[in-house]
C-alpha positions, 0 to 999 in steps of 0.5 A, spaced: 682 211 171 685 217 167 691 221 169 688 228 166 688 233 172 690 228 177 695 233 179 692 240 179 691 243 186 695 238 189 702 239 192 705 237 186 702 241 182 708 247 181 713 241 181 710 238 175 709 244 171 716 245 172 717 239 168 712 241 163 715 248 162 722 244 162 721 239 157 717 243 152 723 248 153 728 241 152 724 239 145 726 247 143 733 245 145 733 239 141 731 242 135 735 248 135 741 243 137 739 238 130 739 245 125 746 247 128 748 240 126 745 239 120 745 246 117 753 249 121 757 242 120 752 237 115 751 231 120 745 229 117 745 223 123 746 227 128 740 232 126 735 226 126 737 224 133 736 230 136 730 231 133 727 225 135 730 226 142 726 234 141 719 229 140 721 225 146 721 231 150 716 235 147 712 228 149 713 228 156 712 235 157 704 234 153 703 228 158 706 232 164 701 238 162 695 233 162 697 231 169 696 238 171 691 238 167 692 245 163 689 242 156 682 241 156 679 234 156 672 234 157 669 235 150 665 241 150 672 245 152 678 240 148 672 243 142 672 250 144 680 250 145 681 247 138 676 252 136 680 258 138 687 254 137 684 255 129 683 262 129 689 262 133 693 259 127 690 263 122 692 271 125 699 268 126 701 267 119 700 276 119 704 275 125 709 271 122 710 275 117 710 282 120 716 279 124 719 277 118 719 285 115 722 286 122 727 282 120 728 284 114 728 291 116 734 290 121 738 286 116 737 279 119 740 274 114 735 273 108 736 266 108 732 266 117 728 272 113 726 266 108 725 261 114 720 265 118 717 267 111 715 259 111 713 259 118 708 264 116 705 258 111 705 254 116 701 257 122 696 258 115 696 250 114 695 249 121 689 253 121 686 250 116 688 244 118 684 245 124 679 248 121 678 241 117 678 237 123 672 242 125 669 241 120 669 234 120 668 231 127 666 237 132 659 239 134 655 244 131 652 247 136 659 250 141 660 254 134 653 257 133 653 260 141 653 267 140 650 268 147 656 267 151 662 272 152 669 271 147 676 273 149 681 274 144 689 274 147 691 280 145 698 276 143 697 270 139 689 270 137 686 265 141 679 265 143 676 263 149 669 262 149 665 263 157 666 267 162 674 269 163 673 271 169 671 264 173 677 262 171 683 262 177 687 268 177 693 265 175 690 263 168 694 263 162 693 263 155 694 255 153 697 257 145 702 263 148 703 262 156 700 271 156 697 271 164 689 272 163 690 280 163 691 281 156 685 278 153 680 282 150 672 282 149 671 281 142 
């Protein structure tokens, strides 16, 4: 028996994604802790413990998620997710960028400036990352249904494929967390 969405709508539920927000927020935590560490006072070691400690909470927060039943795992839909995650992906790199003129604009140290910049490429590599695995192992059929509605997140770019409005009221987008009000129809 799998434990994917054994938790939804079960008294439970709010509980466990409070750990889920908690942990992915704790993961964050241990990065941003391992950067201070390594960049502010040069202890390599404890930088690479706190990331370790950082995938270990990120971790729990994906399985706690799952619990609940917040990322898809049939395969029409965890298909349909990658799909949007890649489109995602590629819109945050203009994004990132903009963010990073912003910076720039207000007088953010060069070197943070530089920093967003690579993140930047790096929401790029994810897009074509998962573009890649498209290619390679989903089906061909979910791209090629253009009879069914898209929504796009008007803040990161995820596309949703299918009839929002079947979804609960408190859907929230599964890349940035922005309630279902601010999807768009393409």
């Amino acid at each position: 028996m799998s434990y994917f969405g054994q938790t939804k709508g079960t008294e439970l539920e709010k509980q466990i994604a409070q750990l889920a927000t908690g942990e992915a927020v704790g993961g964050a935590m241990y990065y941003a802790l391992a950067k201070v560490a390594k960049e502010q006072f040069g202890l390599e070691e404890v930088a690479k413990e706190f990331i370790e400690l950082g995938n270990q909470e990120t971790n729990h927060g994906a399985f706690y998620a799952l619990l609940n039943g917040r990322y898809p795992y049939d395969e029409k839909t965890f298909w349909q997710m990658v799909r949007g995650l890649s489109k995602a992906e590629y819109k945050g790199e203009g994004n990132v960028n903009q963010l990073a003129d912003k910076l720039a604009s207000i007088g953010v140290d060069e070197k943070a400036v530089e920093q967003v910049r690579e993140f930047a490429l790096q929401e790029k590599h994810h897009g074509e990352v998962t573009k890649a695995i498209l290619d390679k192992y989903a089906p061909d059929d979910e791209e090629n249904n253009s009879d069914k509605p898209r929504y796009v997140c008007a803040v990161c770019g995820f596309e949703y494929v299918g009839d929002l409005d079947k979804e609960p009221a408190d859907y929230k987008c599964p890349i940035c967390g922005c309630a279902k009000g601010v999807f768009k129809q393409a």
